[in-house]
MIKOLVEX-713254 format. One line per 2 residues: number of its first residue (from 1); for each residue x, y, z of N, C-alpha, C, O, CB. Coordinates in steps of 0.1 Angstrom, whole numbers, padded with zeros to 4 digits, always signed. Each point is the difference from the previous one (the first is absolute). Last residue first. Glycine has a CB too. Example, Ala and Ser with C-alpha at 12.3 -4.5 7.8 and 13.67 -1.06 7.14 Angstrom:
# residues 2
2) +0128/-0022/+0071/+0009/+0011/+0000/-0008/+0011/+0008/+0005/+0011/+0001/+0007/-0017/-0023 ~ -0009/-0051/+0021/-0009/+0012/+0000/+0009/+0012/+0000/+0010/+0000/+0007/-0029/-0012/+0005
END
This chain:
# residues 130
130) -0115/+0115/+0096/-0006/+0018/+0005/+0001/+0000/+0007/-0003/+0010/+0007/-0010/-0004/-0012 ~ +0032/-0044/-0015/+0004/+0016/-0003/-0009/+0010/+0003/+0000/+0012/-0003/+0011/-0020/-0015
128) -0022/-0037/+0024/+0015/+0003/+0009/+0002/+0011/-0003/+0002/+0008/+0009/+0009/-0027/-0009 ~ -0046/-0006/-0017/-0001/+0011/+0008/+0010/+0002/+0001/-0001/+0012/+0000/-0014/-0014/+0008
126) +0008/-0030/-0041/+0011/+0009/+0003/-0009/+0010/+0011/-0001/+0010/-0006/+0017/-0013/-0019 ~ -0041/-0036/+0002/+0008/-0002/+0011/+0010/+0010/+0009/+0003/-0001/+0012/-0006/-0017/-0025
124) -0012/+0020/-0034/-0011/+0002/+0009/+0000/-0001/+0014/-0006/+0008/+0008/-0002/-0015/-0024 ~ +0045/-0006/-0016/-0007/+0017/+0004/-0011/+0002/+0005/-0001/+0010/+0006/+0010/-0002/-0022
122) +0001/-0053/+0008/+0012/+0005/+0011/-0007/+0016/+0001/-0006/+0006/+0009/+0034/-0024/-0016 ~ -0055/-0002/-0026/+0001/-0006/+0016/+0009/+0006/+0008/-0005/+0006/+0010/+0001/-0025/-0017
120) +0011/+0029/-0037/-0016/+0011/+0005/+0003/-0010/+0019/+0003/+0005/+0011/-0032/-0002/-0045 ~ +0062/-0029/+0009/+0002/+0017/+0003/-0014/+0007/-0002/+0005/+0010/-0003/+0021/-0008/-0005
118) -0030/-0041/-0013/+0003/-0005/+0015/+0009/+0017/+0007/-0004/+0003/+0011/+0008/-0040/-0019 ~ -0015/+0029/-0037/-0011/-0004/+0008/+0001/+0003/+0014/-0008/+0006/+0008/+0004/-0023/-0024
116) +0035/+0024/-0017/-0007/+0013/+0003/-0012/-0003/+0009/-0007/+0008/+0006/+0014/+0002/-0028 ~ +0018/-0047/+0010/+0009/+0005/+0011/-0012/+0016/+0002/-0003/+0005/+0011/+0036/-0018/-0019
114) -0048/-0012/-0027/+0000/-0009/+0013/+0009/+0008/+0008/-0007/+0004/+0009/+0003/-0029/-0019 ~ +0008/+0041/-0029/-0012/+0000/-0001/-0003/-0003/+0018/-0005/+0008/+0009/+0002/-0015/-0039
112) +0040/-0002/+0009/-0001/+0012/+0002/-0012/+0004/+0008/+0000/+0007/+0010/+0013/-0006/-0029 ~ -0007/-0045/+0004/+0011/-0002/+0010/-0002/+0017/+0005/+0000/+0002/+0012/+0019/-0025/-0025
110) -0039/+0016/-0032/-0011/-0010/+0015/+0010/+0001/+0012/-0007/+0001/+0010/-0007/-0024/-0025 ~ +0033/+0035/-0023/-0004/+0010/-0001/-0014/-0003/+0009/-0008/+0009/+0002/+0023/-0002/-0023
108) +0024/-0038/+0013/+0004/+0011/+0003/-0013/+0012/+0000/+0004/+0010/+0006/+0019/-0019/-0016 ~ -0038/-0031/-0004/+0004/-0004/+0012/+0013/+0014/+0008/+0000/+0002/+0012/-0007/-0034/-0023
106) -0007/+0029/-0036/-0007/+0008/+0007/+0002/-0011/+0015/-0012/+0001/+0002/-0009/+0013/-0025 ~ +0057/-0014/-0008/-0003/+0015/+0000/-0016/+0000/+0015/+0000/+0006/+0010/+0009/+0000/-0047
104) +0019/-0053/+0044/-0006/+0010/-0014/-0002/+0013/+0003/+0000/+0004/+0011/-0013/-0021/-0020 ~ +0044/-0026/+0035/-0009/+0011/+0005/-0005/+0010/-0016/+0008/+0007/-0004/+0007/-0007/+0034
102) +0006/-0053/-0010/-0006/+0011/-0010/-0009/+0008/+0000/-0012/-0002/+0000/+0016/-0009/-0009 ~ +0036/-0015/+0042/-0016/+0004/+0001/+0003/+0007/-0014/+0009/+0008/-0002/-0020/-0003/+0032
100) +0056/-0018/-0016/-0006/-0007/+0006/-0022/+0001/+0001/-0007/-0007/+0007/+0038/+0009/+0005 ~ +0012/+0015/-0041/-0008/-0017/-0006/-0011/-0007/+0013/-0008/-0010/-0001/+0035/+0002/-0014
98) +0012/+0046/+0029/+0000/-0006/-0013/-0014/-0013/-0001/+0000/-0011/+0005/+0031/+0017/-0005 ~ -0029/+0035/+0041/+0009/-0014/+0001/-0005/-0007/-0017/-0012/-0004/-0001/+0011/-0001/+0034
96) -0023/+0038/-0008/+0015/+0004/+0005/+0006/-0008/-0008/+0012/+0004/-0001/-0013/+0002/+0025 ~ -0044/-0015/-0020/+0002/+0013/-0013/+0017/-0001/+0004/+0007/-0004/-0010/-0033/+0026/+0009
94) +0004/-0048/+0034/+0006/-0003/-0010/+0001/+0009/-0013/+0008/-0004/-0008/-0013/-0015/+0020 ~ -0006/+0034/+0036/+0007/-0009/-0001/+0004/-0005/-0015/+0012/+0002/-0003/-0021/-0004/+0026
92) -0028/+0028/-0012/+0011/+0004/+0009/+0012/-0006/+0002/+0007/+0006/+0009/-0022/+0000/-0002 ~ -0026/-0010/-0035/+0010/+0006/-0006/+0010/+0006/+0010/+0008/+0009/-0003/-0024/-0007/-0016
90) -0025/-0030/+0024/+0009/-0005/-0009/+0009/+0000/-0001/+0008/-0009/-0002/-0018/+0010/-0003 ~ -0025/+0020/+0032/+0011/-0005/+0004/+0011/-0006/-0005/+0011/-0001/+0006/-0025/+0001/+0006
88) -0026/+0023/-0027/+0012/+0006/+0002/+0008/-0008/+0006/+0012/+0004/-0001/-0020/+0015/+0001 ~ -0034/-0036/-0002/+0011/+0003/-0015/+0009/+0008/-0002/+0006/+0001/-0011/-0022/-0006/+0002
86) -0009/-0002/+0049/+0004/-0018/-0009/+0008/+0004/-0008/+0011/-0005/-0002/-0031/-0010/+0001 ~ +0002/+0056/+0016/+0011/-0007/+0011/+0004/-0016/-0009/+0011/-0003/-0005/-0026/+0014/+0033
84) -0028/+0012/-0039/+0015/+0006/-0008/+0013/-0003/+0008/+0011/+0001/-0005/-0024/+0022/-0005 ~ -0031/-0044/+0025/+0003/-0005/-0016/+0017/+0010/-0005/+0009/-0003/-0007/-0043/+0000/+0000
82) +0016/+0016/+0049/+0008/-0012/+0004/+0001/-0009/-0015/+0009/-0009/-0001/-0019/+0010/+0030 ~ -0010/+0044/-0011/+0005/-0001/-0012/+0010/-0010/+0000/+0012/+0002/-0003/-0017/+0019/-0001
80) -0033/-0013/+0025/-0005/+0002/-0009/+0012/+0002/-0009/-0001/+0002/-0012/-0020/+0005/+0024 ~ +0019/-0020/+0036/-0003/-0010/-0009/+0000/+0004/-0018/+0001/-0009/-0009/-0015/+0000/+0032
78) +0024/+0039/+0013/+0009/-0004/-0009/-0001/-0012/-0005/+0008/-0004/-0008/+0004/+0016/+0018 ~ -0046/+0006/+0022/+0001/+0006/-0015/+0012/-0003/-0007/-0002/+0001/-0012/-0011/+0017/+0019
76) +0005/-0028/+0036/-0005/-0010/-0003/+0002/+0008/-0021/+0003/-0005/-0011/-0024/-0007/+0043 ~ +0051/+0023/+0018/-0007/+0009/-0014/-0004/-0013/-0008/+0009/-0006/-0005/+0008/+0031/+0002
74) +0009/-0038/+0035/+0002/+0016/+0008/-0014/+0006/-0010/-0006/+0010/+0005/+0040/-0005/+0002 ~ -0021/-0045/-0016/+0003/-0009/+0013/-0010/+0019/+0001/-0012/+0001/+0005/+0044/-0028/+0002
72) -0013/+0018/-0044/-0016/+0002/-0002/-0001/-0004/+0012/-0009/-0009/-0001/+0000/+0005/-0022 ~ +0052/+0013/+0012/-0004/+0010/-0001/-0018/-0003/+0004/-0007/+0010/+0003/+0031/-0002/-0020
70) +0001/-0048/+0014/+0003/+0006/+0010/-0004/+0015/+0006/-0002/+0003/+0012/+0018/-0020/-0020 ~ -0020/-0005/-0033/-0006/-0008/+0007/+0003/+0010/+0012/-0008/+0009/+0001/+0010/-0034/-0014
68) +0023/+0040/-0020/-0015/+0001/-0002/-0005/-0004/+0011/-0003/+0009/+0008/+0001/-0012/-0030 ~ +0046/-0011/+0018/-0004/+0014/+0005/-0015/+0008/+0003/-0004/+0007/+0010/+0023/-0008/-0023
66) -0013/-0049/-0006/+0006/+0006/+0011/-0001/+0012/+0006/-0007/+0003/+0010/+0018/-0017/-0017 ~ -0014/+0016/-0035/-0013/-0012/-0001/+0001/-0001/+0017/-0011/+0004/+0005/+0014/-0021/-0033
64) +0039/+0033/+0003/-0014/+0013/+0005/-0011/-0010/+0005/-0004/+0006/+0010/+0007/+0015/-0030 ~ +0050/-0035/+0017/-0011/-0006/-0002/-0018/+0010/+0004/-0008/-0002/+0009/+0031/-0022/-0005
62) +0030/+0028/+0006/-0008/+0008/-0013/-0016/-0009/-0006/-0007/+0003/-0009/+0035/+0006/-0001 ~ +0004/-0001/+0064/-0004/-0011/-0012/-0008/+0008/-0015/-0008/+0009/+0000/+0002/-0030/+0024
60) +0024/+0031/+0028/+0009/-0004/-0009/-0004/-0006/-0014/+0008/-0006/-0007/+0004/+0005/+0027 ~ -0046/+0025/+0019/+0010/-0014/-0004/+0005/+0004/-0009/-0007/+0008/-0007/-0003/-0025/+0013
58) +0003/+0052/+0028/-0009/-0004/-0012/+0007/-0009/-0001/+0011/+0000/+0006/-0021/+0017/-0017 ~ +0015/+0006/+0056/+0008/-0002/-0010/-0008/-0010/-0010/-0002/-0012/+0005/+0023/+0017/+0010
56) -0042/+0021/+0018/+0012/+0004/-0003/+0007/-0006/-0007/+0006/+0008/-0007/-0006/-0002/+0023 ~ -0054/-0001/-0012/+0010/-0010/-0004/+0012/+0002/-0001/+0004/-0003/-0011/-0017/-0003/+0002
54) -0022/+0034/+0018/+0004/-0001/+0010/+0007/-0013/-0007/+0006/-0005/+0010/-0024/+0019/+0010 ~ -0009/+0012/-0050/-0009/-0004/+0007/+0011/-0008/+0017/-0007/-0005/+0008/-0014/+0002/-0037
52) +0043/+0024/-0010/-0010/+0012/+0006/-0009/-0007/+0012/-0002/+0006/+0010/-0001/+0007/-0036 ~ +0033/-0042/+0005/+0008/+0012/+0010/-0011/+0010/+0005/-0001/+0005/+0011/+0024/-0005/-0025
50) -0042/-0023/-0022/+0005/-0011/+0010/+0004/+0006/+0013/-0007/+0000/+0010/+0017/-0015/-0029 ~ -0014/+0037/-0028/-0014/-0002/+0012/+0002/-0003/+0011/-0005/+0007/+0009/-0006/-0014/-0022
48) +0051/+0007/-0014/-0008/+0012/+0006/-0005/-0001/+0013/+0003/+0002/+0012/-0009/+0001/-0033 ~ +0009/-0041/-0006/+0013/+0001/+0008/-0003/+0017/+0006/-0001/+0000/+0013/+0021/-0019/-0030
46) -0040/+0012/-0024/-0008/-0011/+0011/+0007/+0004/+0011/-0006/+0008/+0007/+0000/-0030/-0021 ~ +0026/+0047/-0020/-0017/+0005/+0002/-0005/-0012/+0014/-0004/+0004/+0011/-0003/+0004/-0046
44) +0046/-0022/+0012/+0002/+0015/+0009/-0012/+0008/+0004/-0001/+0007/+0010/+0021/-0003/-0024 ~ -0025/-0044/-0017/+0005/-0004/+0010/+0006/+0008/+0015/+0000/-0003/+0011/+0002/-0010/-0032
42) -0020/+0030/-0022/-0011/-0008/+0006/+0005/-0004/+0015/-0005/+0004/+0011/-0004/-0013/-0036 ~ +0042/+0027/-0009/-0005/+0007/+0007/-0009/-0005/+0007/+0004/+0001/+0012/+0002/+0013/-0025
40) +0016/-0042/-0008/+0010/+0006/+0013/-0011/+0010/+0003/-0004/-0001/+0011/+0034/-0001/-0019 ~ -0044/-0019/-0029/-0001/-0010/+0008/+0006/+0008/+0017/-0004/-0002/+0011/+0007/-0020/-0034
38) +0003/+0043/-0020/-0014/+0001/+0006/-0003/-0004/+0011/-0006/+0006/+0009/+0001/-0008/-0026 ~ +0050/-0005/-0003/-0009/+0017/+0007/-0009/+0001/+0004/-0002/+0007/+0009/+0007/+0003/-0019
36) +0007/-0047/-0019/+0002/+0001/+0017/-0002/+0009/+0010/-0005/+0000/+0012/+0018/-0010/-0020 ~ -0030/+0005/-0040/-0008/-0003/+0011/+0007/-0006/+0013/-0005/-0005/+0009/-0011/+0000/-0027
34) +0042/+0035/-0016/-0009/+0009/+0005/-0011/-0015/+0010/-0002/+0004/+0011/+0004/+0021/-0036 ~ +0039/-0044/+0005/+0001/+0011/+0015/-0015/+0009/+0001/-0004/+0003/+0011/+0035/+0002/-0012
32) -0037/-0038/-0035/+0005/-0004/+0011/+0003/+0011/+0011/-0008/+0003/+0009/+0017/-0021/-0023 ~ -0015/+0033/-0032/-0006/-0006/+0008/-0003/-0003/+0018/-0005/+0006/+0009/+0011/-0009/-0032
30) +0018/+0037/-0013/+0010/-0012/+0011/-0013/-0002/+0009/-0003/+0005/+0011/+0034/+0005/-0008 ~ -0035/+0012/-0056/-0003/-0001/+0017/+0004/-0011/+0008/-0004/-0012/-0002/-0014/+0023/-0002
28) +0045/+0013/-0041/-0014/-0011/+0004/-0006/+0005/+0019/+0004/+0006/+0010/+0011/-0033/-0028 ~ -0007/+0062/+0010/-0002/-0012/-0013/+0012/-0005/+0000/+0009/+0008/+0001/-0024/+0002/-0017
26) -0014/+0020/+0059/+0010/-0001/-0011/+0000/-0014/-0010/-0007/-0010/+0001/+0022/+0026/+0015 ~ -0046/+0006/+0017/+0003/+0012/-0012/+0012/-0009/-0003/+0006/+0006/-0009/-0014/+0021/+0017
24) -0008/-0045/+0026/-0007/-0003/-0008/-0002/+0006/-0011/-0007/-0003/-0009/+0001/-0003/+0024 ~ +0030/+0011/+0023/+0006/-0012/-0003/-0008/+0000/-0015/+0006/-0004/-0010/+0000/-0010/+0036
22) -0025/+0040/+0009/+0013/+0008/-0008/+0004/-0009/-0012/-0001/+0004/-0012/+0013/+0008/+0035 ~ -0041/-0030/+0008/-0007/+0009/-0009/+0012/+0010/-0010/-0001/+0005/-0011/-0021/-0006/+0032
20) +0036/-0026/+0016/-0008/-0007/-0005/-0004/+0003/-0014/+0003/-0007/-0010/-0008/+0003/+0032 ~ +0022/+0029/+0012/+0012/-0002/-0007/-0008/-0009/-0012/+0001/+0002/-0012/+0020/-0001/+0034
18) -0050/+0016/+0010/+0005/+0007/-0009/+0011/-0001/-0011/+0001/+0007/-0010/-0009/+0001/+0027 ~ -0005/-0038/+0020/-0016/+0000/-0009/+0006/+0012/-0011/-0002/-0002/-0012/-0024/-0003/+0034
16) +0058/-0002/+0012/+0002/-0010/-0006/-0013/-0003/-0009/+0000/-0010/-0008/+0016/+0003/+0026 ~ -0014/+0045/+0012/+0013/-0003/-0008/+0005/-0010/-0008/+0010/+0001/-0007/-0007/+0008/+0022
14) -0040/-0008/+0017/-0001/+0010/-0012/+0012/+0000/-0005/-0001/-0004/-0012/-0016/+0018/+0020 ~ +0020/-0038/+0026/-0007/-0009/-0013/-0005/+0009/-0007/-0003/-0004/-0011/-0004/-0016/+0021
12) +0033/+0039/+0024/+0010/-0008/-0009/-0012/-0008/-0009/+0004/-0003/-0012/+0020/-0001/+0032 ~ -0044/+0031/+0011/+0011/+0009/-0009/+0003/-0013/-0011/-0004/-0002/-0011/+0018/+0023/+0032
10) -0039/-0036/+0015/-0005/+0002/-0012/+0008/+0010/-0007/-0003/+0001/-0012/-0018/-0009/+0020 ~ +0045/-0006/+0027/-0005/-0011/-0007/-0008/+0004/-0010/+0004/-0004/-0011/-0003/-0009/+0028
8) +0011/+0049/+0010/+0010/-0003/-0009/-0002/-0018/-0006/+0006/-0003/-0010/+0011/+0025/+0026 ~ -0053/-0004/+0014/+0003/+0009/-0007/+0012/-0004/-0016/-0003/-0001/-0012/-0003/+0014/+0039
6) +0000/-0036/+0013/-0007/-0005/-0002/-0003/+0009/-0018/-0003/-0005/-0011/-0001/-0004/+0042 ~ +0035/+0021/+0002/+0003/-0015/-0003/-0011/-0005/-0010/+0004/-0009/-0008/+0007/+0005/+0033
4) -0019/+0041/+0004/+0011/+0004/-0016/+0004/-0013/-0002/+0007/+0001/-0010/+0005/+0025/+0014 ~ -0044/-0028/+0030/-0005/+0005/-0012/+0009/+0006/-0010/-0003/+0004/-0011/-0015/-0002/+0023
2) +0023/-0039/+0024/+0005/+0015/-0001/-0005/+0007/-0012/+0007/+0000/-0010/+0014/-0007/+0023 ~ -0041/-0027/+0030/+0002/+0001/-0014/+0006/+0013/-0004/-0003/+0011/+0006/-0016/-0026/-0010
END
């Protein structure tokens, strides 16, 4: 395992829990991309883990519920956030795309909430940096 591989995966879903949160200072709020952000970060957080735990190449898939599953193969405690996985998964795919999911203010502000969930996990996880 290369711990900068592993490193620059959770870089990039902090990058995408921040953009998230940025998204949220402006008017209107572009809904939709902030619970993709979300969804991307969770998904960069799992895919992490994954690499951290000896999985070279993570699946191709945005489906977290999957990721999850697979994360609780290594760590029984990601059961605990396999409710915010269902519901992030929503938004990895159709927010992108016209008419396809109705997404509201607070399903934006449960999508935030849920991704902050799931980063204490990965950072808890982060020995890598000492």
């Amino acid at each position: 395992m290369d711990k900068n591989i592993v490193l620059e995966w959770f870089r990039f879903a902090d990058t995408d829990l921040t953009a998230a949160e940025y998204l949220c200072s402006l008017y209107p709020q572009p809904i939709e991309i902030i619970c993709y952000h979300c969804q991307q970060a969770a998904e960069k957080y799992l895919k992490g883990y994954l690499i951290y735990k000896g999985v070279l190449e993570p699946p191709k898939i945005h489906n977290l519920d999957v990721l999850c599953d697979m994360c609780e193969v290594y760590d029984i405690s990601f059961d605990a956030i396999q409710k915010y996985c269902e519901t992030l998964t929503l938004y990895g795919v159709q927010p992108r795309y016209p008419h396809e999911v109705l997404i509201e203010e607070s399903d934006m502000h449960k999508a935030i909430e849920y991704a902050k969930q799931i980063e204490p996990m990965m950072r808890a996880r982060k020995d890598l940096e000492q």
